[in-house]
Each structure stands twice: as C-alpha cells, then as structure tokens.
DOGU-242840 format. One line per 10 residues: number of its first residue (from 1); their letters; for each residue x, y, z of C-alpha. Coordinates in steps of 0.5 Angstrom, whole numbers, plus 500, padded with zeros to 3 digits. Layout:
N
NUM = A = X Y Z | ...
***
This chain:
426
1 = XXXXXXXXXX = 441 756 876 | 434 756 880 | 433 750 884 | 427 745 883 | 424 741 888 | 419 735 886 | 415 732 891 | 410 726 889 | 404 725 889 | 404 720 895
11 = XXXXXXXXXX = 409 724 899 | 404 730 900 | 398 732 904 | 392 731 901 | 384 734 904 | 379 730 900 | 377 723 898 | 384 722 895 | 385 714 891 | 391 711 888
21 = XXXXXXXXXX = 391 712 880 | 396 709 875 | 401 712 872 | 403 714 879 | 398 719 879 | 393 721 886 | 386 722 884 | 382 727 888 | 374 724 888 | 371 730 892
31 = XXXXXXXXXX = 373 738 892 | 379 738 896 | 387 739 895 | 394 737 895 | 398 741 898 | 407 741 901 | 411 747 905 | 417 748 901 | 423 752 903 | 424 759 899
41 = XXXXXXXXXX = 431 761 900 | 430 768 899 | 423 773 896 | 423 773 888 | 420 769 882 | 418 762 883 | 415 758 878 | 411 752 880 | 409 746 876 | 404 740 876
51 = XXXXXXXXXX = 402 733 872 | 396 732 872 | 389 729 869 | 382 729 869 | 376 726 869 | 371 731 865 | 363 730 866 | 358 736 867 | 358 741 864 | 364 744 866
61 = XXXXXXXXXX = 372 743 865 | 375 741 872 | 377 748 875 | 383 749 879 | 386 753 884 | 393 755 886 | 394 757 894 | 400 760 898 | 399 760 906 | 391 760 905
71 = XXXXXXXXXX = 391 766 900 | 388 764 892 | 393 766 888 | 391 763 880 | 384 759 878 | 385 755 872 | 381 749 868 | 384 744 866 | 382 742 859 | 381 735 857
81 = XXXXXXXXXX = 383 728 860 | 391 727 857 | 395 728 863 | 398 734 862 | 403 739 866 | 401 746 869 | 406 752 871 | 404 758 874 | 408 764 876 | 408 766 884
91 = XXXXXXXXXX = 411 771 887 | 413 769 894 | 416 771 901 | 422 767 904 | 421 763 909 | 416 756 908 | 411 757 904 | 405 753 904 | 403 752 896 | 396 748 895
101 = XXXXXXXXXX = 393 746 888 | 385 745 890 | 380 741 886 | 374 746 886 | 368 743 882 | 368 736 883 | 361 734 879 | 358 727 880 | 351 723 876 | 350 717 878
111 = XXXXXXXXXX = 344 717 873 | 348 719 867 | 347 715 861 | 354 715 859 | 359 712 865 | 364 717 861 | 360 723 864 | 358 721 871 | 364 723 875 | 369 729 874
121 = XXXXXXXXXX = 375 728 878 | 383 731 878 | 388 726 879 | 396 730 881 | 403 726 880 | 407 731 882 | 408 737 884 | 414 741 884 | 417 748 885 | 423 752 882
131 = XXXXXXXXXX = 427 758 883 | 427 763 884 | 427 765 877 | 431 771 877 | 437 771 883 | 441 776 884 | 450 774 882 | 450 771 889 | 445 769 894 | 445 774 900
141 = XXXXXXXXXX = 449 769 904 | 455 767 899 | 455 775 899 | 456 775 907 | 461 770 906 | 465 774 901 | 465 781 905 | 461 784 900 | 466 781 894 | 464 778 887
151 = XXXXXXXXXX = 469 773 887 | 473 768 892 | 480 769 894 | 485 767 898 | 488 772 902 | 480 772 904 | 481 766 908 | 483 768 914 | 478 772 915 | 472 767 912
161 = XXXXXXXXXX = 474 762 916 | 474 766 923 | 466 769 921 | 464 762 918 | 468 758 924 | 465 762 930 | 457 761 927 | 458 755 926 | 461 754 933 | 455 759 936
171 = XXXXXXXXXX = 463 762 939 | 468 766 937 | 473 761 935 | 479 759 938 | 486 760 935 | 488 753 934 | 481 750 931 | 482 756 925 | 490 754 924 | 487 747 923
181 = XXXXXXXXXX = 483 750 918 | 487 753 915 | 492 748 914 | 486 745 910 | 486 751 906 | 493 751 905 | 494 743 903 | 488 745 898 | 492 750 894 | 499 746 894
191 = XXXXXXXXXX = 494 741 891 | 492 746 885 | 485 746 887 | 481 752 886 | 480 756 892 | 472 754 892 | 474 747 892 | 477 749 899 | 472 753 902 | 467 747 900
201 = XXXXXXXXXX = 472 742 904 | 472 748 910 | 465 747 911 | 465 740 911 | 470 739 916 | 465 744 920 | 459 741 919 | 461 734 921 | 465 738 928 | 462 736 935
211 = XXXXXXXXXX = 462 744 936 | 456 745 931 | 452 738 931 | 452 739 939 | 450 745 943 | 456 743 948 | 456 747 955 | 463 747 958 | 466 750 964 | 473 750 967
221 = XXXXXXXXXX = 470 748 973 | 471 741 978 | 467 735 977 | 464 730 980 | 462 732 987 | 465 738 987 | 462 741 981 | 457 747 982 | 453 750 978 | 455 756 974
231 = XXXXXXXXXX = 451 762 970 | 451 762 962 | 456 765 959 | 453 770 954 | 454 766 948 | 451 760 951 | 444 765 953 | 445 767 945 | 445 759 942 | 439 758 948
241 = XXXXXXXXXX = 436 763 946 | 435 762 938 | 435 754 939 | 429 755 944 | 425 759 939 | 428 758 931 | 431 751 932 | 437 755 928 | 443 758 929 | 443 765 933
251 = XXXXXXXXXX = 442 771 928 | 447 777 927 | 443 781 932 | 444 776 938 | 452 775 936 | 453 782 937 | 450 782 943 | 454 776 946 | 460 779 943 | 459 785 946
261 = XXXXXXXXXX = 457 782 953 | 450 785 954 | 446 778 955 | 449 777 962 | 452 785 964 | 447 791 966 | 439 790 965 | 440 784 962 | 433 782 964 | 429 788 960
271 = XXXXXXXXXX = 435 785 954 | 433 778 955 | 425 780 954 | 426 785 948 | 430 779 944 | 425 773 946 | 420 778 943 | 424 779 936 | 425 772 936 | 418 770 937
281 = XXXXXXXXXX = 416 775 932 | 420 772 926 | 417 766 922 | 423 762 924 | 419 762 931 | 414 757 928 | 419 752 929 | 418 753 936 | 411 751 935 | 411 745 930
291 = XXXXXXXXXX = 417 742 935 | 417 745 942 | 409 744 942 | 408 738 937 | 413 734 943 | 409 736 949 | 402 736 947 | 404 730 944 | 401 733 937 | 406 728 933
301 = XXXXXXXXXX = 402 722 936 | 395 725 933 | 399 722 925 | 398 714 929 | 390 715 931 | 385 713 926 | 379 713 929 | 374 708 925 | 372 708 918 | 365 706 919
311 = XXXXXXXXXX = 363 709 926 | 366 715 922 | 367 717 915 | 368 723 916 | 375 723 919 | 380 724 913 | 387 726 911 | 385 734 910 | 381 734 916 | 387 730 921
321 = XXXXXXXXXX = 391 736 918 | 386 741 920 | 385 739 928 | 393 740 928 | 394 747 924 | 388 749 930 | 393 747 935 | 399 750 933 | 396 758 931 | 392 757 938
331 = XXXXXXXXXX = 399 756 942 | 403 761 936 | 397 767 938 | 399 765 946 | 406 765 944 | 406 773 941 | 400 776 944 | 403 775 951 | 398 771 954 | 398 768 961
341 = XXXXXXXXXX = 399 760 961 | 392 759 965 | 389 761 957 | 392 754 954 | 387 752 958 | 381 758 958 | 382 762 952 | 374 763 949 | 378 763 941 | 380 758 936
351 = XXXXXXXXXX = 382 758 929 | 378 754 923 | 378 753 916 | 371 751 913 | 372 743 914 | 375 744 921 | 368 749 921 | 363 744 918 | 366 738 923 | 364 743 930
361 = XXXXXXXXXX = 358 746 927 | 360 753 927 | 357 756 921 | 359 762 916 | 367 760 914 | 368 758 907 | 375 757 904 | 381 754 905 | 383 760 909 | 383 759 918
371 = XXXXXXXXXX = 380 765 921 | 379 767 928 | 373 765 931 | 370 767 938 | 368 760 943 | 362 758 949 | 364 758 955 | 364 750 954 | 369 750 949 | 374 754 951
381 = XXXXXXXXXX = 381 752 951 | 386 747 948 | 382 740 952 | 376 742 947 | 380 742 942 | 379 736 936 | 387 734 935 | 387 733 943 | 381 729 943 | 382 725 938
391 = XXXXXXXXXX = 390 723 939 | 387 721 947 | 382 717 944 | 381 709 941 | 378 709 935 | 372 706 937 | 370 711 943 | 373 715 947 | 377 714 953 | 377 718 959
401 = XXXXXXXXXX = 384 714 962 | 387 716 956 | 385 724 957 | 386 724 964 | 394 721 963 | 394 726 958 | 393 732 962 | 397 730 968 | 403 729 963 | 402 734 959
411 = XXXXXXXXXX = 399 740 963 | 401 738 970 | 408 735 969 | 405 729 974 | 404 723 970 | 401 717 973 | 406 711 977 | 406 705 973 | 401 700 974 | 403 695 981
421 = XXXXXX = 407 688 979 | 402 683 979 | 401 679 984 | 405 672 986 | 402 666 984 | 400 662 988
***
C-alpha cells in the first residue's frame, strides 16, 4: 500500500507573510510558498495533496503553483472560498525532494468599496504526500533481503541474517551473534508464528544492539598506559567513510572493498580519493552539509536569531531559509568542485534566489529557483554571507565581538579564552 505522509500547515516552511487562520489553516498574505522535504523511497508516481481555501478579489481566481527542487511542475487556480483539497500527480526521483506549493497573484485594493473584494489570499492546512503510486511486489530493499525471491522462507534465514547482521553491524558478523539470532528465529517457529513475524523480531533485536546504535572501534591491544595507537581496520575505513559523507550505513560497493581488504592493502591512498569522490557525488552526501557544515559554521544557530521586526521588516521566514540554502550550495559546490579551503574565505560566487537577490540588490534573477551568481571582490566569501552575518549579530545592530569570536571558533580553531574571574571584593 503507498505510504501517506502529512504534514500540518505549522510544521512547514513558509516564504511570505504567513498569519494563523481558523480551522487550523496558515494564510499566505503576500506571494510566497509553503514548502516541506519529503523522503522518496524509490523513483515512480507520487501524488500529492493539499487543503486549502482562498480569499478571492480582483479579477482573477488565486493561482497556485507546484515546485520540486526549485522546478515548477503544475499552475492551478484555485476557484472559490470553501476549503477544498487538491491533488496532483508528480513523477519524482528518490531521494529528499523539496515539494513547494507557491501563492502567485497575491492581489490587494484597499479602496475597493467591497471589503470582500480588497484582498486575495491562500490559506493552506496540510499538505501530504502519497505513494508511490504503482511499486513494484516488493520494494527493491526487501528483494535484496530475499535473495531475489518472491517469498520469505526458513531455510533462507540463515543466510538473511548473516547479510542483514553484517550491515547493521558495519562488519561481517561474528559466529555467536548469528546463532543468537537464530535462536530467536527458532523460538518464533516453535511458537507457530510466521516466518515474517520472526524476521521482524530479528530487526528489532538489531536495531536496539549497541553494535548498530554505535559506531564502536575496538582492538585487542592493552589499555591504559601501554595502549598505543593502531590503524583502521578496513571495515572501520568503510563506516568512516560513509558516516563522515552519508550519515548512513556503508553502501554495497564499500562493503565489498572492505571485504576484499583494498581499503588499507596496496594504493589504498588513490582508492581512498576515487571512494570519497562517489560518495561526495551521490545525493546522500547532502547530509554531509546540512549536519557536518550546519555544526561547524553554526548554521543551526541562525533559527535562534531574529533580527528586529521594527528595524527590519524585511526579515521573515522565507528569507531565514533563503540565507541557509546559500550557505549550504556554496559549501556543496566546494565540496564536489574541489576547491581549495582558502576559497570558503575568497571564492567570487555565491547561490541566490529571487528574495535572497532583492535583499543583496543583485538584479535579473526571478523565481524560487537558486542560481549561481559571480560576486565583487568585496563580497567574496562565506564571511559575506547573509546566514553568518545575521547569526553573529544582536537583533538591533551588528557585533564585531560576535564575529570576531566566530571566526577564530569556526574558521581557526582558536576561540577566545574565558573572560578573567572578577576581581575580589574588598
């Protein structure tokens, strides 16, 4: 059965000037968006749905559109003021893709002689995701579980848990822990349960191991004093590996290079340089950016910022997450372009959107979609950017303190000492 994923009207990132509606509605009173990252098990069908109302004025109905990763996909309007619920049919690509439901007419005359026709608006309550519409009888997962077969059997377990097992524990599994899992297996039948029903206990008891929750490094060498340091085995290398760039498990290539002993044996260096090249390559490495990058530039602060609502009315929501998404494909095109470090600090391009444009004053880019742009001389760089100055910031004025302690944490790995005790009183 596809799976449906909603997600509330509260609970999803918003460009525009957005207010609280009855009904559990968000209204959209400027041109803007609504938009949410969903996670696409595997490509094919989705279809996706959204509640919504809106308030009619002018001349035309309120128009919609539908964007996925910054390409428009559908324009609709949205005839009358009932709440009503939407769906369209999107093809898309696995991964986490951004799905945008934009407001594109907003419309306001304060002078019009019927308060009913003064302002067009779109309020949203949910939006939600379903599918994939047509999935094949298995998922490609469970058919790599099964060995390619149809159905689960118990003559298969063994060899199931030896694979499952060996993943989850990012080494090939030791002889004790699988006849511990197949006592489990072997208590599930005598009991009369199904053989799916014991592959679910399997994964649990997985799950919940200290092998798969930690990425554990353990030698047989002495500790305390007499400990010394030993090299990575290449099962350690592989899981370095993925979690540094994915956050996830190694994939079937890195396990078969670990197996196979390549990681550390003969020109390991050029084998280690070709894998952190796939790996920076796939979509997965975006995890790479959002968490490795979001830490150490301290781009998870910039949520807790909020500059003055009087001093600047400009700043919303919509343009909070505009500043992040220019960090992150500036530090992404580093990242796959091969850059030297010294460009995080120099590089003459960045990545905007419209609003992110308008705030700069660069002229001639429109639309929701970010685009590379070239940069002066005086803005080159990650210390140029909006998301740093704005989270080095009070809310009222600048902070040079702020900044300066920034870059000596961030970007020199120095941080200024704590202040001296205060002085004793007299």
């Amino acid at each position: 059965k596809p799976l449906e994923r909603r997600v509330a009207g509260a609970k999803l990132t918003t460009k525009g000037r957005v207010y609280k509606a009855p009904g559990g509605f968000r209204k959209l009173v400027t041109n803007g968006s609504f938009r949410h990252r969903f996670a696409v098990p595997y490509a094919g069908r989705y279809r996706l749905r959204a509640r919504l109302k809106g308030d009619q004025a002018g001349p035309d109905p309120v128009r919609l559109g539908v964007i996925v990763d910054h390409e428009r996909r559908a324009l609709r309007a949205l005839e009358g003021e009932e709440a009503q619920t939407l769906a369209w049919t999107l093809r898309l690509q696995r991964g986490r893709r951004e799905v945008e439901l934009a407001f594109l007419n907003d419309y306001y005359d304060a002078d019009h002689e019927d308060p009913g026709e003064r302002d067009r608006n779109l309020a949203l309550a949910w939006l939600e995701l379903e599918g994939p519409l047509d999935p094949p009888a298995l998922p490609p997962a469970h058919r790599e579980l099964l060995g390619g077969a149809e159905r689960l059997r118990w003559e298969r377990f063994p060899e199931i848990l030896r694979s499952l097992a060996s993943r989850a524990y990012r080494r090939p599994a030791r002889k004790e822990e699988l006849q511990r899992l197949q006592a489990l297996v072997d208590r599930t039948r005598e009991q009369g349960r199904s053989a799916e029903e014991a592959l679910q206990l399997v994964l649990t008891a997985l799950l919940v191991s200290p092998h798969f929750l930690f990425r554990s490094e353990l030698d047989a060498g002495p500790l305390g004093p007499k400990a010394r340091r030993v090299p990575c085995d290449d099962w350690q290398l592989a899981a370095r590996l993925s979690y540094f760039l994915w956050s996830s498990l190694p994939d079937a290539e890195l396990r078969e290079l670990a197996a196979a002993g390549k990681l550390s044996g003969p020109g390991r260096d050029q084998l280690l340089r070709k894998q952190v090249a796939r790996l920076l390559d796939d979509p997965r490495a975006e995890a790479l950016v959002e968490l490795f990058a979001g830490q150490w530039l301290q781009l998870r602060r910039l949520d807790e910022v909020t500059p003055d609502p009087k001093l600047f009315p400009g700043f919303d929501e919509g343009l909070r997450d505009s500043m992040r998404a220019e960090t992150e494909l500036f530090v992404t095109a580093c990242l796959r372009e091969n850059r030297r470090v010294s460009e995080l600090l120099a590089a003459d391009f960045s990545f905007v959107d419209e609003r992110l444009a308008k705030h700069y004053g660069i002229q001639g880019v429109q639309g929701h979609r970010f685009r590379r742009v070239r940069l002066p001389r005086d803005r080159a760089g990650l210390l140029t950017h909006a998301s740093v100055l704005t989270l080095t910031s009070n809310a009222t004025r600048t902070s040079p303190v702020k900044r300066g302690k920034w870059v000596l944490t961030a970007l020199l790995d120095d941080p200024p000492p704590p202040p001296p005790p205060p002085p004793p009183l007299p």
